[in-house]
N, C-alpha and C positions, 0 to 999 in steps of 0.2 A: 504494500500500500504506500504512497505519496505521501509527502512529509509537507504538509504545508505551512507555508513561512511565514515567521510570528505575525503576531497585528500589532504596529507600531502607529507613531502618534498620525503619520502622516496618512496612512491609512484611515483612522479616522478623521480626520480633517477631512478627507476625500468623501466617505461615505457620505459624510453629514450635506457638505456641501453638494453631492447628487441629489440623496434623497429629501432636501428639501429646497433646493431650486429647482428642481426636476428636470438635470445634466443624464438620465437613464432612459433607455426604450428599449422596451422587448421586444423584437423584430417574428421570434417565433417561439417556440419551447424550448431550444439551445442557443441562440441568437441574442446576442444584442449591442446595443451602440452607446459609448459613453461618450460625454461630452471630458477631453484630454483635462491631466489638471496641471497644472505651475508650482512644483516643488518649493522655489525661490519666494514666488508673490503668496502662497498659499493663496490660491482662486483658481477657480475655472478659466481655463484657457480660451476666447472666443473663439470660435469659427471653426474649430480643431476637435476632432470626435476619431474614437477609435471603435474599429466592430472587436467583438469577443465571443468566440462560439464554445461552448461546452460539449464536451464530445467524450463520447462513456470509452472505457477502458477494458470493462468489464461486468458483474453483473451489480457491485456494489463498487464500482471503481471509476471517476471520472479524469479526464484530464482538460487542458484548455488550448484554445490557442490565440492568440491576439496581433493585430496588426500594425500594433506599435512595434519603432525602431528598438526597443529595448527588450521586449520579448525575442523579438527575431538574433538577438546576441546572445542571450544567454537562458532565453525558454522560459523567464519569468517577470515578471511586473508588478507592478505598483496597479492595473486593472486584472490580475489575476489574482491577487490577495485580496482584492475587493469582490469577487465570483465567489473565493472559496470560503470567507468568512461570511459573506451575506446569501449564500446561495437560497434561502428559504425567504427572504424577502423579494431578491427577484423575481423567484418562481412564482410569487403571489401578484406581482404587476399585469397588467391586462397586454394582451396580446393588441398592437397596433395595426396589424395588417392581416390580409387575409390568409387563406391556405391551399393553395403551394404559393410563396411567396411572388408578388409582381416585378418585374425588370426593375421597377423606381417606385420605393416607398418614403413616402413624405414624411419627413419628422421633424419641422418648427421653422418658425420663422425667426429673426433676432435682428432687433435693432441696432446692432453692434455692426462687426466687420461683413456676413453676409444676409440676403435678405429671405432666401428660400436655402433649407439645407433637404439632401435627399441620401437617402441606400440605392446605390444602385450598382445592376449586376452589370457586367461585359456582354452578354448576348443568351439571350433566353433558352433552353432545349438541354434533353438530357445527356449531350455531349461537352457542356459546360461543367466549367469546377465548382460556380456559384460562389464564390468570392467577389465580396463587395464591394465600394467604395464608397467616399461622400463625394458627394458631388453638392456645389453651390451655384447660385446665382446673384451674382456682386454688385455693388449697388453703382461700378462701372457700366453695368451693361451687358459684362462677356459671362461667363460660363466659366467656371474650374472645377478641375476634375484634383481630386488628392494623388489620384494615381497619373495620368498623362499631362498632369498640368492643363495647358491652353491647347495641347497637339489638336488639329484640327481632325487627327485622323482616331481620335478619342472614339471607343466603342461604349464609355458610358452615358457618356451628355447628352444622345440621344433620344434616350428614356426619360431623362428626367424633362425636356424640352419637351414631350410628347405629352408628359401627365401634367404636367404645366400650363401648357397650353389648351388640355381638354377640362385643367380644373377653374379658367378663367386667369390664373395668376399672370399670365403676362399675354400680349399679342403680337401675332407677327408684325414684320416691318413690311411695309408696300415694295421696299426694292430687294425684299428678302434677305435680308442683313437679318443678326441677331436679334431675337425676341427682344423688346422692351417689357418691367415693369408694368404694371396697371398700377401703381400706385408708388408714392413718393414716399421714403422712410427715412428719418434721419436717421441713418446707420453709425454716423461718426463720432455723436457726441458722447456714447455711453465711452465704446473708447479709449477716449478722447481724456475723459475724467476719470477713468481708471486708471491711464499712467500718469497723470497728474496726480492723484490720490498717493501711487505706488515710490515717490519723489521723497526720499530721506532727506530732512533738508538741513540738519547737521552737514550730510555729508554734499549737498551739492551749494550750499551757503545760504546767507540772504542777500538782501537788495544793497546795494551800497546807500541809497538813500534812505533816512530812517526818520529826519523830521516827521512830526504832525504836519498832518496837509489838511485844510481846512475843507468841508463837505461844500460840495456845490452849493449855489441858493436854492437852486429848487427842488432840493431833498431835506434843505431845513426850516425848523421854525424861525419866524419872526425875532425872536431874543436868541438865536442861537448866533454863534458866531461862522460868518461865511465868508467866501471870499470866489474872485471871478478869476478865471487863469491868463494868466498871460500871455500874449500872441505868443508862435512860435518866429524865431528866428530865418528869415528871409534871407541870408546869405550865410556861406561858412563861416563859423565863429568857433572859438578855444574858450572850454570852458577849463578857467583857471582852480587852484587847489583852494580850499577857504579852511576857513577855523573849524568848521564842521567837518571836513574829509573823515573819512573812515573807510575800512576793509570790509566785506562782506562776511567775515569771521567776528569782527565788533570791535577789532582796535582802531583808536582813533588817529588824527595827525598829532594832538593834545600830547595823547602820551607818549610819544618818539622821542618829548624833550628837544634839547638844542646841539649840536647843528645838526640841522635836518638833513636825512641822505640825499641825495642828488636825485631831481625827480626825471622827469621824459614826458614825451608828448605820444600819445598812439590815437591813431584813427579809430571812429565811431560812426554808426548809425545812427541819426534821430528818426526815429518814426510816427508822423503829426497822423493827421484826421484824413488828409487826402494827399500827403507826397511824404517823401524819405529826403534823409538831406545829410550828407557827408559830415561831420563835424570833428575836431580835432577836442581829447580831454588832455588833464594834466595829470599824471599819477607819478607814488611812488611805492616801489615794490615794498611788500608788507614783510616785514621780519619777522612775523609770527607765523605765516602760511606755509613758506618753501615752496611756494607753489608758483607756475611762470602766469599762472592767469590770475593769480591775486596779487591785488596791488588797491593800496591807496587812493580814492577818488575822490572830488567834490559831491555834495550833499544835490545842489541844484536845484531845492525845493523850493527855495523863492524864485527860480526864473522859469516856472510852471514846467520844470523839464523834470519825469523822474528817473535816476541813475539805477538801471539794473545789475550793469556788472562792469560796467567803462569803456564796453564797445559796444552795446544796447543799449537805448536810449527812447523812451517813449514820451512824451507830452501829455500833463497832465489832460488834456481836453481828448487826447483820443481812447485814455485810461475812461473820463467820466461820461463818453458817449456809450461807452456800452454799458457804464451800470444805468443809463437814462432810457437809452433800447429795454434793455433787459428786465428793468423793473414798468417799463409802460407796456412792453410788446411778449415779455416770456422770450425774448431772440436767442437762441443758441450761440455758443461761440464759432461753433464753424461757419454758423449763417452771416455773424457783423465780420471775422474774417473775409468772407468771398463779397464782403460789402466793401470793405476798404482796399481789396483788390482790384473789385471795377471801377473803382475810385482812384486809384494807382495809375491803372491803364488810361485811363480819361485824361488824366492830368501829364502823363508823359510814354508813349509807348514802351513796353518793355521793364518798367518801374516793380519792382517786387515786392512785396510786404513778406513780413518775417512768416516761420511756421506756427501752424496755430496752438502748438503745446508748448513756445516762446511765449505768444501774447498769452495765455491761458495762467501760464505762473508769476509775468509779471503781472498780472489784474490784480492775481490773489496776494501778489505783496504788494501790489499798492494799495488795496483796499486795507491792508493790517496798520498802515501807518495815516490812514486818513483818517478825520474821527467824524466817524459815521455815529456815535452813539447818543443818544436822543435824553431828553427829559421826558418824555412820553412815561405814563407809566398807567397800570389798573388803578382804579383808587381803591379797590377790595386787598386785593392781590402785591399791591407796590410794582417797583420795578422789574423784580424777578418772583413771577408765581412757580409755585413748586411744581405745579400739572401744566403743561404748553402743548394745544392741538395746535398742526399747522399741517397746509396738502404738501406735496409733491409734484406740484404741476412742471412747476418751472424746475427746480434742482434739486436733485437728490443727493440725500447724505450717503458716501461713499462709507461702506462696512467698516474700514478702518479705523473712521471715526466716530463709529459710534459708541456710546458708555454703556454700563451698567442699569442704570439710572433710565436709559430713552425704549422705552417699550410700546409695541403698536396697539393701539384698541383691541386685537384678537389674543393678546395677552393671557394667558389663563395659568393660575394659582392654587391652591387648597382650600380659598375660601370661593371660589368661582365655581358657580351653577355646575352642576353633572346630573345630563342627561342620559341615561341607561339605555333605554328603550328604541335607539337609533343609534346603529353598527354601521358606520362612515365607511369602515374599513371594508366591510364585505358589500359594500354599495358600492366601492371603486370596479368592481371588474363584474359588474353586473351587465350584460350588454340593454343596449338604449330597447332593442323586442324582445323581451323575456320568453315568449315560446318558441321554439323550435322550429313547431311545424309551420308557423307564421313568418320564420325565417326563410326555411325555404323555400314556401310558394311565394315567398317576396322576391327571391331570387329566382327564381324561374320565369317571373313576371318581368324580374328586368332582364334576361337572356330574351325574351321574348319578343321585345321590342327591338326590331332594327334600325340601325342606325342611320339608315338611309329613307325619308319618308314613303314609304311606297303608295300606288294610287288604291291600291284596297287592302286598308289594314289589316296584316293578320290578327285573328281573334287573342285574347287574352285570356291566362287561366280564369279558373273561377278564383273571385276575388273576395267571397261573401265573409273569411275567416280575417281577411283584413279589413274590410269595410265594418267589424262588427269592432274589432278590436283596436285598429288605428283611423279610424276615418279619413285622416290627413294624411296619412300617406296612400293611402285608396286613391284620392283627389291626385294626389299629387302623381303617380302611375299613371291614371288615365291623362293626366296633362301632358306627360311628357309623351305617350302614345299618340295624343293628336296634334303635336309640336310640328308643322311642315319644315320651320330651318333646322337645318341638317346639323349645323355647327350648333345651336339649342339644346338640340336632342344630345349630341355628343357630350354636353355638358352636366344635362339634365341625367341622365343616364347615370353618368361617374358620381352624382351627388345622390341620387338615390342608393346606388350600391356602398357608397360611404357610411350614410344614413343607414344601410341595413349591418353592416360591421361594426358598427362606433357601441362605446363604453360610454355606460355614464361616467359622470367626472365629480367626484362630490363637491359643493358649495364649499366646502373647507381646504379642502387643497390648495 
């Protein structure tokens, strides 16, 4: 018998993070697809999913096989400790597809790096291996395959392109180019805020500017103190060393004492609300860093310029346009990016604005040294109430930062309600037509309907055990049978045999 290999922490970390993001899908009774995980970040990796098949040994003897780079070196993984320590809770997850598995089964959509993820085989028939792949649809446009990359001559991206196209998710292009999208997803900004989140910033420093910068006026009250920013500078100028200089480590020019080492001048970027503009600073290398890119710099916050690192440089006004976006409009950061771009291009062809996981950390340190903090207060509750509802529309707290202390409304404790009488858990894999024989003559009903209108409908079984027991889907059979477009029906057809496979999913999930 197989010795398998202890359960360590990160094992757990993984479990957890599947089974309750829901990074797992059962493909069949030995099948299934994980979403990869990040040893380093401790998270799920986006876009990144490995298949894992259980495959018996003998008659009490299983072994695995998995399609990660790490299995194939040495026969075991970090998704294979996860099969054999959980294998009784997989086995209990609901079967996502049907049986004998289809060329391309659809398993999620993600806001993140792709937009449509699929399983899909190389070519259907009992002369295949039946090894899988993911196959994605990117919010470029194109198609990737895990296995052929972009090869145009890819045997899986055809399946998925097919179910795709028959489940509505995307349409052709008129010049036959690459499917489009049906729908616009920002895929970038989740992201986007997870390597920004993932940003040690001991180790990668702060902002050289560290004054208070006083809050726009039309973010404060009447009595609060504001102040308006100052044009940006219209030709190259040398921003000299001042009494405020400091290291982005926190030594300042102050305490170097006298005489001070010999400074140097290095080129910099300013980047305003609608151009970039070369600028020369003054620094001088930090004796505390050892480092060739710390160094010394002026503060800058009274010439409304903020100093990120001595050759980055942003202006306070193109800092407070996007918290004025962002709190009027909910604007993304990649959407006021791709705004300041065509604003770039307007202003001078070929003009580039930095990347947007540049502007994204300087916001967030510019916003640390503005004082954004209000006399607003509850008059029950004071300044800070010990309970704070607030949504998620606009931005979400990144896991890392969350406390102790910050618990969602579905929170539940020792003294929270318990209901007995309703098993969530055996509700999950219940299918959506609990009979059988209602299943089948469902599916018989939809083999029955051709997918090509014909001029005199073939008859339909008898429908009386669905019509008693589903009405609506009775309704919805006969509709798609008398649907004359052909591309309808093709759709209407996949949506009912979905409807007749699909799980319920319980309310609590």
């Amino acid at each position: 018998m197989s010795i398998s290999p202890p359960a360590n922490d990160a094992a757990d970390d993984y479990w957890y993070a599947l089974s309750h993001v829901g990074g797992v899908f059962r493909l069949d009774s030995a099948q299934y697809v994980f979403q990869d995980w990040d040893v380093n970040a401790l998270s799920l990796k986006l876009g990144s999913y490995v298949h894992l098949v259980r495959l018996p040994r003998g008659p009490d003897e299983y072994g695995s096989s998995c399609t990660c780079s790490h299995w194939k070196a040495v026969n075991t993984c970090l998704h294979d400790t996860i099969l054999r320590h959980h294998v009784s809770e997989l086995g209990a997850l609901p079967v996502i597809a049907p049986t004998p598995l289809p060329p391309a089964v659809f398993l999620q959509t993600t806001p993140f790096r792709d937009v449509y993820i699929y399983s899909c085989v190389s070519s259907p028939g009992k002369y295949d291996s039946g090894k899988r792949v993911i196959v994605s649809y990117q919010r470029d446009g194109r198609w990737h395959c895990q296995s052929c990359r972009y090869s145009q001559s890819c045997k899986h991206i055809p399946h998925a392109m097919e179910h795709a196209a028959l489940s509505g998710y995307v349409t052709d292009a008129e010049d036959g180019s690459v499917p489009v999208a049906t729908e616009s997803v920002d895929d970038t900004e989740g992201a986007l805020l997870v390597a920004i989140g993932g940003r040690d910033e001991q180790k990668y420093g702060r902002s050289i500017s560290y004054q208070a910068v006083p809050a726009p006026r039309w973010c404060a009250l009447p009595h609060e103190d504001t102040c308006s920013s100052p044009p940006p500078p219209n030709t190259t100028v040398a921003f000299p060393l001042d009494a405020l200089s400091r290291c982005s480590c926190g030594t300042t020019l102050q305490s170097l004492g006298s005489p001070l080492p010999a400074s140097s001048v290095v080129e910099a970027t300013l980047f305003g609300l609608t151009y970039r503009r070369a600028v020369l600073v003054e620094v001088i290398a930090c004796p505390q860093c050892h480092h060739r890119r710390r160094s010394i710099g002026p503060d800058l916050g009274t010439t409304g310029v903020f100093n990120w690192n001595n050759t980055i440089l942003f202006t306070h006004e193109l800092l407070n346009a996007y918290t004025n976006m962002f709190t009027a409009s909910e604007t993304p950061f990649s959407a006021f990016c791709l705004t300041i771009r065509r604003q770039y291009e307007d202003h001078t062809s070929g003009m580039q604005f930095c990347s947007e996981e540049t502007f994204v950390r300087a916001w967030f340190a510019f916003v640390q040294v503005q004082n954004l903090q209000s006399s607003m207060a509850c008059p029950t509750c004071g300044p800070s109430p010990s309970i704070v509802i607030a949504d998620g529309v606009s931005l979400a707290t990144h896991a890392s930062k969350l406390t102790s202390r910050v618990r969602p409304p579905t929170f539940t404790d020792s003294s929270s309600e318990r209901v007995e009488s309703i098993s969530t858990y055996k509700a999950r894999g219940l299918p959506a037509i609990t009979q059988k024989d209602v299943r089948t003559l469902t599916l018989k009903c939809i083999d029955a309907i051709p997918i090509a209108f014909p001029m005199f409908p073939t008859p339909l079984p008898d429908m009386s055990k669905v019509e008693t027991a589903y009405p609506a889907l009775a309704g919805f059979l006969s509709l798609v049978a008398q649907t004359p477009d052909t591309r309808l029906r093709r759709v209407y057809r996949e949506l009912a045999r979905q409807v007749r496979s699909q799980h319920l999913i319980s309310s609590c999930n």
